[in-house]
C-alpha positions in Angstrom: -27.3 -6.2 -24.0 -25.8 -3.9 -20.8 -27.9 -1.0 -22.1 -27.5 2.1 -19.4 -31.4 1.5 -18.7 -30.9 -1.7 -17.2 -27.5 -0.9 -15.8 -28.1 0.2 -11.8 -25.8 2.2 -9.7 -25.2 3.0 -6.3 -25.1 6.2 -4.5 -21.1 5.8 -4.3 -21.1 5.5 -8.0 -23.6 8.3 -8.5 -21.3 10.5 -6.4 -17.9 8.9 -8.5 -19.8 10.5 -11.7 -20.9 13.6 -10.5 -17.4 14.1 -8.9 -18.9 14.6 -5.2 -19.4 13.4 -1.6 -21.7 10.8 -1.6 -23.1 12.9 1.1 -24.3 15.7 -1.4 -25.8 12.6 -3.0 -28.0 11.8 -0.4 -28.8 15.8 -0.4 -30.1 15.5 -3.5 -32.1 12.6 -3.3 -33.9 14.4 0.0 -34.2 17.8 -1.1 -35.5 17.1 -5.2 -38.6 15.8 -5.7 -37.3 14.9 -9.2 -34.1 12.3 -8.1 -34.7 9.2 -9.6 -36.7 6.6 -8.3 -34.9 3.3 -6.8 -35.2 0.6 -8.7 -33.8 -2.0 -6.6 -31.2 -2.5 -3.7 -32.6 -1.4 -0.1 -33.1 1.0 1.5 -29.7 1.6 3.0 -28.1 0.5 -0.8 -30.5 1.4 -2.6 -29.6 1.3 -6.5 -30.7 3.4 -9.3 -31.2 3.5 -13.4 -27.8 4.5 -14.9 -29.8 6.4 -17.9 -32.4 8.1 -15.1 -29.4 9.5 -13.2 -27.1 10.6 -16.1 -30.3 12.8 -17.6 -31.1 14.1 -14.1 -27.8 15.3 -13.2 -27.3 16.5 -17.0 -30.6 18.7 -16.6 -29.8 19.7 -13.2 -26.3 20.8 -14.2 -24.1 18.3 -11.9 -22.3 17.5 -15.1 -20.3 20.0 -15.4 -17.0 18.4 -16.4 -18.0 14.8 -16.6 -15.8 11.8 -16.9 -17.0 9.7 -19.4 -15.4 6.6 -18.4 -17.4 7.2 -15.0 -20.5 6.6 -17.1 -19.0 3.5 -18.9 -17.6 1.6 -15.8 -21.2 0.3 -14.5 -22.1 -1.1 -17.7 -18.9 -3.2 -18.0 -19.4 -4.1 -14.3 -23.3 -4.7 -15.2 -22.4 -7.7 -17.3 -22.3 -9.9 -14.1 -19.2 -12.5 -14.1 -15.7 -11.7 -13.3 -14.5 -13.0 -16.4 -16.8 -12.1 -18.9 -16.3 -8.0 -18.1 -12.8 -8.9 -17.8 -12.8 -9.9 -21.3 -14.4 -6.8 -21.9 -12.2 -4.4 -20.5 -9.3 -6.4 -22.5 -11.2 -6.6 -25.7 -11.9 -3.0 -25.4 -8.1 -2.0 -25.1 -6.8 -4.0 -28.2 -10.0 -2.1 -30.6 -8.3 1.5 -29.0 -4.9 0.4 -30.4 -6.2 -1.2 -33.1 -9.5 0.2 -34.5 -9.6 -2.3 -37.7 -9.3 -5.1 -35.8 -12.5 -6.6 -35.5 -12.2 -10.4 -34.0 -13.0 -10.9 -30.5 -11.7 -13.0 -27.6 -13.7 -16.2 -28.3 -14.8 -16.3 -24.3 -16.1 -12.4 -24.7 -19.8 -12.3 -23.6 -21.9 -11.2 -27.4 -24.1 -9.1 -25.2 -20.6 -7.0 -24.6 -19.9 -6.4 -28.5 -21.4 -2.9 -28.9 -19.9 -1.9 -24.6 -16.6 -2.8 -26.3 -16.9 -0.7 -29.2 -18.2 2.1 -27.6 -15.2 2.2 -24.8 -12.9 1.8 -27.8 -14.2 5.0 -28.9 -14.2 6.8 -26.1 -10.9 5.5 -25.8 -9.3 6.5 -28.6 -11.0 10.3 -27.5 -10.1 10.8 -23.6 -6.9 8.2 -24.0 -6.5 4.9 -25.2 -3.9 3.9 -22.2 -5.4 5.8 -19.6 -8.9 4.4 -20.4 -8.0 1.2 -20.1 -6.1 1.7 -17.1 -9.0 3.6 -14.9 -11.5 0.3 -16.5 -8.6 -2.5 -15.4 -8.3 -0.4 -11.8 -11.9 -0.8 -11.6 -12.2 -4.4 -12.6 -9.7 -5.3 -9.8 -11.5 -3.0 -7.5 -14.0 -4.7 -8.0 -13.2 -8.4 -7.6 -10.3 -7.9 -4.8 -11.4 -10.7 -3.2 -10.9 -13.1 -5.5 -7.8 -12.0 -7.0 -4.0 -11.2 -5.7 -2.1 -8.7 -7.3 1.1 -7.4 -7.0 1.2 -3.7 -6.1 3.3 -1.4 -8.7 5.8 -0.1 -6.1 6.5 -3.9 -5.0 6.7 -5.0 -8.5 9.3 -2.1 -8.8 11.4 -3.0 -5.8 11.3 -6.8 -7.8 12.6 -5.6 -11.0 15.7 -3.4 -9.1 16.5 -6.2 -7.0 17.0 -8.7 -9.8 18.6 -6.1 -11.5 21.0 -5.5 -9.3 22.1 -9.2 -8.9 22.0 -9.7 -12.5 24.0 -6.8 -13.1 26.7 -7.5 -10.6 27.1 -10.9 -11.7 27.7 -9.5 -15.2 30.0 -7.1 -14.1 32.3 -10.2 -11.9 32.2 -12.0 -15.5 32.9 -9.1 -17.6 29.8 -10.0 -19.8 29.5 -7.3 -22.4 26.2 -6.7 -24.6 26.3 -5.5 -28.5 27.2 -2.2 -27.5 30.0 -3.1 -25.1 28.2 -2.3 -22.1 28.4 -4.9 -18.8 24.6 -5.1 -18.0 23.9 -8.4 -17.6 21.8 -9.1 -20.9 23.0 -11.9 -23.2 25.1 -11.9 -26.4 22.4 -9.9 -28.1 22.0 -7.2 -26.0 18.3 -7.9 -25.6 17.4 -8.6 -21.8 14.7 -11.9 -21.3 12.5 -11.6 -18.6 10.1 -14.8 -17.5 7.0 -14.0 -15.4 5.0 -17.6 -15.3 2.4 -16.4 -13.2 2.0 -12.6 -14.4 -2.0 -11.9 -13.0 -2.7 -8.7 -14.7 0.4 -8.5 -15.7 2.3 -5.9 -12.9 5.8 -7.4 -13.0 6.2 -7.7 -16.9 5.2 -3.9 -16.8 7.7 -2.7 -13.7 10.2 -4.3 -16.2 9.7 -2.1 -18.9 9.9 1.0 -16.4 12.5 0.0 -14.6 15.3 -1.4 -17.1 16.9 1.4 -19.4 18.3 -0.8 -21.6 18.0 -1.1 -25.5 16.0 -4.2 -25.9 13.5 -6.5 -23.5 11.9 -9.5 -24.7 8.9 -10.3 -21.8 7.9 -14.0 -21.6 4.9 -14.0 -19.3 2.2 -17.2 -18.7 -0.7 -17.2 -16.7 -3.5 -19.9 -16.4 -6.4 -17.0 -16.2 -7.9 -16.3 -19.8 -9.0 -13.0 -18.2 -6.7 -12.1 -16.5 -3.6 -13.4 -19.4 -5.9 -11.3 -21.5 -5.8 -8.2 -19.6 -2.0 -8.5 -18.9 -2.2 -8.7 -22.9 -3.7 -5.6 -23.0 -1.4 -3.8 -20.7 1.7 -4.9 -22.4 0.5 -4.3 -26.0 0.5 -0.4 -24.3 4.0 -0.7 -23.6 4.9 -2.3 -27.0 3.5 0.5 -28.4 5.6 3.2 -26.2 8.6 1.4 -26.6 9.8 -0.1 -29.8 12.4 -1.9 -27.5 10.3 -3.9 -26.0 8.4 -7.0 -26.8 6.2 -9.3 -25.4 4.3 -13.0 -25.5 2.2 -13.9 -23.2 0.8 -17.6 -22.8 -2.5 -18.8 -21.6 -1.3 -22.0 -19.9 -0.5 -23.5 -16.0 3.3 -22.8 -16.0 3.7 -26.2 -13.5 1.8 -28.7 -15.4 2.4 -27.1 -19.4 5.3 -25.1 -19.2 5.0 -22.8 -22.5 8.7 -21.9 -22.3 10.4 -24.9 -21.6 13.9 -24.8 -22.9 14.2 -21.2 -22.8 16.8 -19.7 -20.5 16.3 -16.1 -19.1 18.0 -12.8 -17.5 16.1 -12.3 -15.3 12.4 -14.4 -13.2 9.8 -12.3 -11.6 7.3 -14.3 -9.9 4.0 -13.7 -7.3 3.2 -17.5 -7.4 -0.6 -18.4 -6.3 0.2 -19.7 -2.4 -1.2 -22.5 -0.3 -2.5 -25.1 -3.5 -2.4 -28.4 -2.8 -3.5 -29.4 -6.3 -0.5 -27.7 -8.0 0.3 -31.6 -10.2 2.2 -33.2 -7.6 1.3 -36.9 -9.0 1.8 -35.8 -12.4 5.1 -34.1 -12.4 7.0 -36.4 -9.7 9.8 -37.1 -12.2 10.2 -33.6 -13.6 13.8 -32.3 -14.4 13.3 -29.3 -13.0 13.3 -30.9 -9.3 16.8 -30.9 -9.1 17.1 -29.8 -5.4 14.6 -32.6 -4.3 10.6 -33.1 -5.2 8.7 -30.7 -3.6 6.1 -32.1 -1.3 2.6 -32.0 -1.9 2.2 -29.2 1.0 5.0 -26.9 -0.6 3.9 -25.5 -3.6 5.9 -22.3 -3.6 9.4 -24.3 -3.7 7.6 -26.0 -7.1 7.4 -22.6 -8.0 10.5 -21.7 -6.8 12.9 -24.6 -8.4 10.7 -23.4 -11.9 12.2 -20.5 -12.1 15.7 -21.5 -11.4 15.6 -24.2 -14.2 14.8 -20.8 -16.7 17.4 -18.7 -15.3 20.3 -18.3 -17.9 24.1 -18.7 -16.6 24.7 -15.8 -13.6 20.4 -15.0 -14.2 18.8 -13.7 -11.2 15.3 -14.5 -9.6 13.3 -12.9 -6.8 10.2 -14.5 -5.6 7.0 -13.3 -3.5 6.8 -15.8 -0.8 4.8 -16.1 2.1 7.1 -16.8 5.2 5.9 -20.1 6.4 8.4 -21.5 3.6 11.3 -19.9 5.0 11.0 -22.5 8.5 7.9 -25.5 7.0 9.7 -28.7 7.9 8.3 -30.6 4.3 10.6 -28.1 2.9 13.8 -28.1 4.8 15.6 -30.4 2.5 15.2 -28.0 -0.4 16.3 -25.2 1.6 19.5 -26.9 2.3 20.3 -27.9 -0.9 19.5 -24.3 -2.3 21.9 -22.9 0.1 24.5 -25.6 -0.5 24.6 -25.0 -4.0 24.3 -21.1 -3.6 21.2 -20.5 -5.4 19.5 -19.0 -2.5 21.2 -15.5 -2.1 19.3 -13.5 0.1 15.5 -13.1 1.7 13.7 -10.0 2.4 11.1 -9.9 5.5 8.8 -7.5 4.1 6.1 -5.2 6.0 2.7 -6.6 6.4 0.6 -4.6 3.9 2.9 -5.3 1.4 0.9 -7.1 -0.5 -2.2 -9.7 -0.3 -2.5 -11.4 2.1 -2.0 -7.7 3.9 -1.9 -9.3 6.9 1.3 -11.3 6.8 5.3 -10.4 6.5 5.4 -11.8 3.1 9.2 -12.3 2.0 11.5 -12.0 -1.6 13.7 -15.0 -2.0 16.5 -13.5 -4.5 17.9 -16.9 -6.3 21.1 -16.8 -8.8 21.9 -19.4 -11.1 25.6 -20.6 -11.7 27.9 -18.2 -14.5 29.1 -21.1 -16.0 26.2 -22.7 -16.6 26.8 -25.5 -13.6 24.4 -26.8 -11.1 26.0 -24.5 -8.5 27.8 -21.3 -8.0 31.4 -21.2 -6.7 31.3 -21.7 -2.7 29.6 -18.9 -0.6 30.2 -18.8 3.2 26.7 -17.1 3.9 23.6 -16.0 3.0 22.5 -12.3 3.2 19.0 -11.7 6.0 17.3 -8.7 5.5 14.6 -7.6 7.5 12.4 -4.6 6.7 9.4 -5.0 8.4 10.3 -1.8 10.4 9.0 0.3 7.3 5.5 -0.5 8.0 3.1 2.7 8.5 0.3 1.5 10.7 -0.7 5.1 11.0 -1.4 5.7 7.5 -4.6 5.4 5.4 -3.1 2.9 3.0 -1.9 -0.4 4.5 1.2 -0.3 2.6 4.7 0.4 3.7 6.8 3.6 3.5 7.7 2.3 -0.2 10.5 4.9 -1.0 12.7 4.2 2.8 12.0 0.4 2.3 13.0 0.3 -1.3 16.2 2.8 -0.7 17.2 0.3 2.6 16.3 -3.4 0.9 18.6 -2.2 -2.2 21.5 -1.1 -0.4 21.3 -4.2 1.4 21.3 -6.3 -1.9 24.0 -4.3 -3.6 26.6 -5.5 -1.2 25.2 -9.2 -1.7 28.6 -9.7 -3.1 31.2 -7.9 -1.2 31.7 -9.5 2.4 33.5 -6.4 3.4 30.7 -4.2 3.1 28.8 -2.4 5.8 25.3 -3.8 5.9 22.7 -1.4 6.9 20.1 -1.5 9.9 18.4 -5.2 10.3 20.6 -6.8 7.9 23.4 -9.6 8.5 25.1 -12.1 6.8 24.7 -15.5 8.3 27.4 -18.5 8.0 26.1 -21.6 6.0 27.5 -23.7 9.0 24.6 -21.8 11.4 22.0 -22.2 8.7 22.1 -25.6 7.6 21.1 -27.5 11.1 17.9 -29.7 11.7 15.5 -26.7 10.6 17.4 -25.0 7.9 15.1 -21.9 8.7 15.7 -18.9 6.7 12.9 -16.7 8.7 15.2 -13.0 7.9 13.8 -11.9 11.6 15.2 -15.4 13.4 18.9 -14.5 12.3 18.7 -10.3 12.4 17.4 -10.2 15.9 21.2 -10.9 17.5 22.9 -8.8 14.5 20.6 -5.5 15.1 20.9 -5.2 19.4 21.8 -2.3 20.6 25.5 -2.2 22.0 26.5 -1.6 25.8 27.0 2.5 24.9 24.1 2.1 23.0 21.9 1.2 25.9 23.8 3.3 28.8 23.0 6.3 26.6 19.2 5.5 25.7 19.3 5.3 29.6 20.7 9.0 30.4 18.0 10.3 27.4 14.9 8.7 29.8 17.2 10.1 32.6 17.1 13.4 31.5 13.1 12.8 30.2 12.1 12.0 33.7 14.0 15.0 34.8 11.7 17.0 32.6 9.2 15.3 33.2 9.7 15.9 37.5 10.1 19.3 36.9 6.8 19.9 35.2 4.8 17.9 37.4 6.4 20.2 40.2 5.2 23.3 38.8 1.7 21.8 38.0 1.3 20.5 41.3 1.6 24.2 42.4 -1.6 25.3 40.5 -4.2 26.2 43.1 -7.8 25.2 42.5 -11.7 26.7 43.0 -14.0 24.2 43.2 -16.7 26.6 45.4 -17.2 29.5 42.5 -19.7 28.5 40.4 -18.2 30.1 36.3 -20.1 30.3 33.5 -19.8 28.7 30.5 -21.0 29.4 26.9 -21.5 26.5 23.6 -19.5 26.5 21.0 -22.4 27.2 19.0 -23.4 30.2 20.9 -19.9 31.6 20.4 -20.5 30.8 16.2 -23.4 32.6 16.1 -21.5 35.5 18.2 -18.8 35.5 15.5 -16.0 35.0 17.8 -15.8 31.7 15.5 -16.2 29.7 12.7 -16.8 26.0 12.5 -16.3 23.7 9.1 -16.8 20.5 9.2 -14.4 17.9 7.4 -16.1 15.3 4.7 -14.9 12.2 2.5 -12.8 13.7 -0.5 -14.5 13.2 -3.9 -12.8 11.2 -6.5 -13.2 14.1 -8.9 -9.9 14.6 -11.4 -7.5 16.8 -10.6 -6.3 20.0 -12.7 -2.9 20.8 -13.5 -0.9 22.1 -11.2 -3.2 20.9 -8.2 -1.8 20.9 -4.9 -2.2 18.2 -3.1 -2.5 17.9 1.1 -2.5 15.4 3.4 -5.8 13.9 4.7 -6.5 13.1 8.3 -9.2 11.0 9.1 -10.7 9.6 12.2 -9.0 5.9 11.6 -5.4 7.9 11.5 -6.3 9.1 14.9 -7.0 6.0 16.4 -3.5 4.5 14.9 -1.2 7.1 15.7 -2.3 10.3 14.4 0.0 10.1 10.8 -2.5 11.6 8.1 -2.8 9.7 5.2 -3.4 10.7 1.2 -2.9 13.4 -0.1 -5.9 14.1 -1.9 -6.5 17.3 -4.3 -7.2 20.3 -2.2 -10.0 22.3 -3.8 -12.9 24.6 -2.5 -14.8 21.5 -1.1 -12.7 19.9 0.9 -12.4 21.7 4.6 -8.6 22.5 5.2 -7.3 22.8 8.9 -4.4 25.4 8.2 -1.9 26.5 10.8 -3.5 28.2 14.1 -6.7 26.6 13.4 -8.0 24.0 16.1 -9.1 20.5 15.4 -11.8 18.6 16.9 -12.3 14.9 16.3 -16.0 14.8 16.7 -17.0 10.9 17.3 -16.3 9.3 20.8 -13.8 6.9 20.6 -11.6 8.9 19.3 -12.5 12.7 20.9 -9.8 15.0 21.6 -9.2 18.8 20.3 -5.7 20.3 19.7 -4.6 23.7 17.7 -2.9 22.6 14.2 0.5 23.4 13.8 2.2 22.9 10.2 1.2 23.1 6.8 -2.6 22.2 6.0 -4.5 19.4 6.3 -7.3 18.1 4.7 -9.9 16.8 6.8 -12.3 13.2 6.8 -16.0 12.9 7.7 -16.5 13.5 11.8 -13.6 15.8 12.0 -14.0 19.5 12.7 -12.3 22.9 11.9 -12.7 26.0 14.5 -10.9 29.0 13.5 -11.0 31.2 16.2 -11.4 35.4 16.1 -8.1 36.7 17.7 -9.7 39.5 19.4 -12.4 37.4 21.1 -10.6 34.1 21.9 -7.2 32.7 22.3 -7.0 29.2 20.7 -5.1 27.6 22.8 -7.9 28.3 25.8 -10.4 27.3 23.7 -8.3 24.0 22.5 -8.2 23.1 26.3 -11.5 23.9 27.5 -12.6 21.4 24.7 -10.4 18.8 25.0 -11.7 17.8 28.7 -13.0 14.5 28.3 -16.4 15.4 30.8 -17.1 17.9 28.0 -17.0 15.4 25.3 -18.9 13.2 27.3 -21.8 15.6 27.9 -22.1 16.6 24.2 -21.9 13.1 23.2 -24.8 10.7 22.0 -23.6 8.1 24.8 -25.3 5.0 22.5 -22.0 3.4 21.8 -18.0 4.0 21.8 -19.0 5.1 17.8 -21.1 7.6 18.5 -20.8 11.4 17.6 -19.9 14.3 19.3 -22.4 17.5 18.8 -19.7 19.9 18.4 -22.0 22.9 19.0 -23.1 21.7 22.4 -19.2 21.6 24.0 -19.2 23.9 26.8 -16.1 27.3 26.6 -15.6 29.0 29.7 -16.4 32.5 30.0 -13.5 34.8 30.6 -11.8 37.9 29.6 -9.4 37.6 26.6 -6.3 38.8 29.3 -7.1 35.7 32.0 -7.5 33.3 28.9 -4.1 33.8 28.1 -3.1 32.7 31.7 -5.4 29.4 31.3 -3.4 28.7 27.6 -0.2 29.0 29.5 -1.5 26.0 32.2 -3.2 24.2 29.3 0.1 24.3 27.2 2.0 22.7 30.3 -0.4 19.7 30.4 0.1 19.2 27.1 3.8 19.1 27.2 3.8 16.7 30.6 1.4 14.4 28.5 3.7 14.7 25.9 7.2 14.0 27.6 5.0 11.1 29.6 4.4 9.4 26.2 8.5 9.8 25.7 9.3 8.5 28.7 7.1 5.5 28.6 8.5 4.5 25.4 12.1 5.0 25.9 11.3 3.0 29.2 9.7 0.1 27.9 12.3 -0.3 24.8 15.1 0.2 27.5 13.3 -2.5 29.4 13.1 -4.9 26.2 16.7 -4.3 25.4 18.6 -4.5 28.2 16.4 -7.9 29.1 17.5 -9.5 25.4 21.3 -8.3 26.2 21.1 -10.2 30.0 19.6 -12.9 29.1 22.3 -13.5 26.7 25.0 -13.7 28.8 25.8 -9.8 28.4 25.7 -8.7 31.9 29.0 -8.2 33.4 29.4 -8.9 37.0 
């Protein structure tokens, strides 16, 4: 048994429980005598008795408002194997909704039993849904490596696509549900959704929060038994919260044991595993469902693909999480083809990397329809719609994902048109001729056919070239009136630290720290964090995170010094506030004393960061206190701001100009060496 005296935590977890910084962690454990011992780890992760640290931080009164299910997470992740505390946390979540239930999952672990019980109880007390979601969250935190999931927002933008399609093909039909409503569902009013590869079970649940009709009916399979048990879980929630919705979830391979063979569907969701050989190639070469040709051994995903086609109901709609080398592989060109021939391929969508895993790749949504009358293909289409919306990506922000809200707004306006050639596509979206797709390659890479449909036009381009005109006009007549600035390199001027000036009171200095994952109150307002990895991108803060009392808040006036030397620079904060990350530094200056914007610029000279710096690597930190101020009156500081503010603005209409110039440069190249070039 997982008892909490053989359960050891981390300094991170310790910090998660207390609702801290693991820095004040590490305070504790150097100032008090009476911190636990370690009891294994080393000494840079060292690890610690669960039981030890709960009754020190109980008697030391750094429990204040603890989170129970803080407490109960390293005992369930104390059990060792992925599977067995996955079993847990599923087990766990059917004894909350159903305390008289007492069989368990026959692969749970019997030293688990009494964790279950005891998380059902706690359950049932703090939550029963949002228990088991903060213990699922956890388990996939946890084992990221070994598992793919699909992110809610992406499972989201699934479920509206598919909808969209669906519905519109209803609507061209005149397909009416019980109530006399066109939405696509069946006779009985009831949607049917297949998932055969639901994970956790992400998809099946965007479904129930994105579809606002009467009745779903979820048919999910997945080959896991932890992970089909925890999507188990998550949908018995929604069963609950919605009387309208039903699930039935299989434990099986969808490819080799197909659990719902014979049942047509609304709508397919799927996030297939990519890049398995061994996906039954020898076993299923005379399946039915290859009706667009056998899928090679090296093409799993159009396996996957022609699956969920052979479900879809008459006019059904699929969209599929691909990754892109299926769009242009050569094993899988003849498939392509015949998917486009017949019309079931609609539409692909290049998404931003950091989509989802692999976060490193433009994944893509393949948005298949199946024929209204039931035929093996839809009435002729001239073309295929290309959408690419790998321009949402935010490479600036904390989270690798994409600006979910612009993408999903841009993808669906896209989609909605899927079926009216006269609309007006939108940005990086065109609709491509069969006749060009179906060559030697049959590639339907989105970026290959938007790149010619997106260039800027001939007014376009002579007006991006009058904007860096007028830039370099500004930026002339700055570096006109800074060359005037006369210079005094033989009077030696005194200078004072930044920590001299603190202790003066002409100052105050706060220093940022990581954000601790303590829950927020009602009515919490929530900032932006900046950190030093969004400075080294482009500056965008990530978050938000809860402001309260702890967290250091750069607000308007106040100047900002990143204090680490790869990244050093100083500049005086202008909007609304900002949390700030570990090695990041607040001054907030006395008015009467110091003008900030002199102080912002004697700090931001790189030869004072590189005196105050440690010099041991490009990572080293800055010792804020020892940057150097020059000494002057308040009245000739004021002067200094004014030339300081002008180098900031050159450097700032320098960055413009550079990048209008080079996108100029890439533009009118493309446009040339097309044959645009009139001469």
């Amino acid at each position: 048994m997982s008892t909490p005296d053989a359960v050891p935590v981390s300094l991170a977890e310790i910090a998660r429980i207390a609702g801290v910084g693991r820095a004040a962690v590490s305070n504790w454990r150097r100032r008090h005598d009476s911190f636990p011992t370690r009891i294994g780890g080393t000494d840079v992760s060292p690890q610690f008795s669960l039981a030890e640290v709960e009754n020190w931080l109980r008697e030391n009164g750094k429990l204040k408002d603890i989170d129970g299910r803080e407490l109960l997470w390293p005992r369930f992740e104390a059990l060792g194997s992925r599977d067995g505390s996955g079993l847990a946390v599923a087990d766990a979540a059917r004894r909350m909704r159903s305390p008289r239930k007492r069989s368990a999952h026959p692969g749970l672990p019997a030293e688990a039993r009494e964790l279950v019980e005891e998380a059902a109880k706690l359950g049932r007390k703090e939550g029963p849904r949002e228990t088991f979601e903060f213990l699922l969250q956890r388990w996939l935190d946890t084992h990221v490596r070994q598992l793919s999931t699909t992110p809610p927002p992406l499972a989201a933008l699934m479920t509206r696509i598919a909808l969209a399609v669906r519905l519109a093909e209803g609507r061209a039909n005149g397909e009416k549900d019980g109530g006399g409503r066109g939405d696509g569902t069946g006779k009985t009013g009831e949607l049917t959704v297949l998932d055969p590869a639901c994970g956790t079970g992400h998809l099946p649940a965007a479904v129930a929060q994105e579809y606002d009709g009467p009745r779903v009916r979820v048919l999910a399979c997945e080959r896991d038994p932890a992970l089909a048990a925890l999507a188990g879980a998550r949908l018995g929630f929604l069963e609950e919260e919605n009387p309208g919705f039903r699930s039935e979830i299989a434990t099986a391979d969808a490819l080799r044991a197909d659990p719902f063979a014979g049942t047509n569907v609304d709508l397919a969701l799927c996030n297939p595993p990519f890049n398995e050989r061994d996906w039954g190639y020898e076993e299923l070469a005379t399946d039915q469902r290859w009706t667009h040709g056998l899928p090679p051994r090296t093409e799993p995903e159009l396996a996957w693909v022609q699956h969920l086609l052979s479900h879809l109901a008459p006019g059904g709609s699929a969209v599929v999480v691909l990754p892109p080398a299926v769009a242009s592989r050569k094993a899988g060109r003849r498939i392509r083809g015949s998917l486009l021939r017949t019309g079931m391929l609609r539409a692909v969508v290049a998404l931003p990397p950091g989509s989802a895993q692999p976060h490193s790749v433009s994944l893509q949504l393949w948005v298949l329809r199946s024929a209204p009358d039931g035929g093996s293909t839809l009435p002729p289409s001239q073309d295929a719609l290309f959408v690419d919306a790998t321009r949402f990506a935010r490479p600036g922000a904390r989270d690798p994902g994409p600006d979910w809200d612009a993408l999903g707004a841009y993808v669906l306006s896209a989609v909605e048109l899927l079926d009216q050639p006269d609309g007006t596509l939108p940005g990086s979206a065109v609709r491509v001729p069969l006749l060009d797709l179906l060559d030697d390659e049959v590639d339907v890479t989105p970026g290959r056919h938007t790149a010619t449909g997106v260039e800027p036009s001939g007014r376009e381009l002579t007006e991006g070239w009058r904007e860096l005109q007028v830039s370099l006009e500004e930026l002339t007549g700055q570096a006109g009136r800074l060359a005037g600035l006369a210079f005094d390199t033989g009077t030696p001027r005194t200078t004072v630290t930044v920590g001299d000036l603190v202790k003066a009171g002409a100052l105050t200095l706060r220093a940022g720290q990581q954000p601790s994952e303590s829950k927020a109150s009602s009515g919490a307002t929530e900032v932006p964090l900046l950190t030093v990895a969004d400075l080294l991108m482009d500056g965008t803060p990530g978050g938000p995170v809860t402001a309260n009392p702890a967290h250091t808040l750069a607000e308007e006036g106040d100047i900002v010094v990143a204090g680490v030397v790869r990244a050093y620079r100083a500049w005086v904060h202008e909007g609304p506030p900002v949390a700030l990350g570990p090695q990041l530094f607040a001054l907030r200056v006395d008015p009467d004393k110091l003008d900030a914007h002199f102080l912002a610029g004697c700090l931001r000279a790189p030869a004072n960061g590189r005196q105050a710096g440690t010099h041991a690597s490009s990572s080293s930190r800055v010792d804020i206190r020892r940057l150097q101020v020059l000494q002057l009156p308040l009245a000739e500081q004021a002067a200094h701001a004014e030339v300081f503010r002008r180098l900031r603005q050159f450097e700032t209409l320098l960055a413009k100009a550079d990048g209008l110039g080079r996108g100029l440069v890439s533009d009118a190249g493309d446009r040339i060496a097309a044959g645009g070039l009139i001469v």
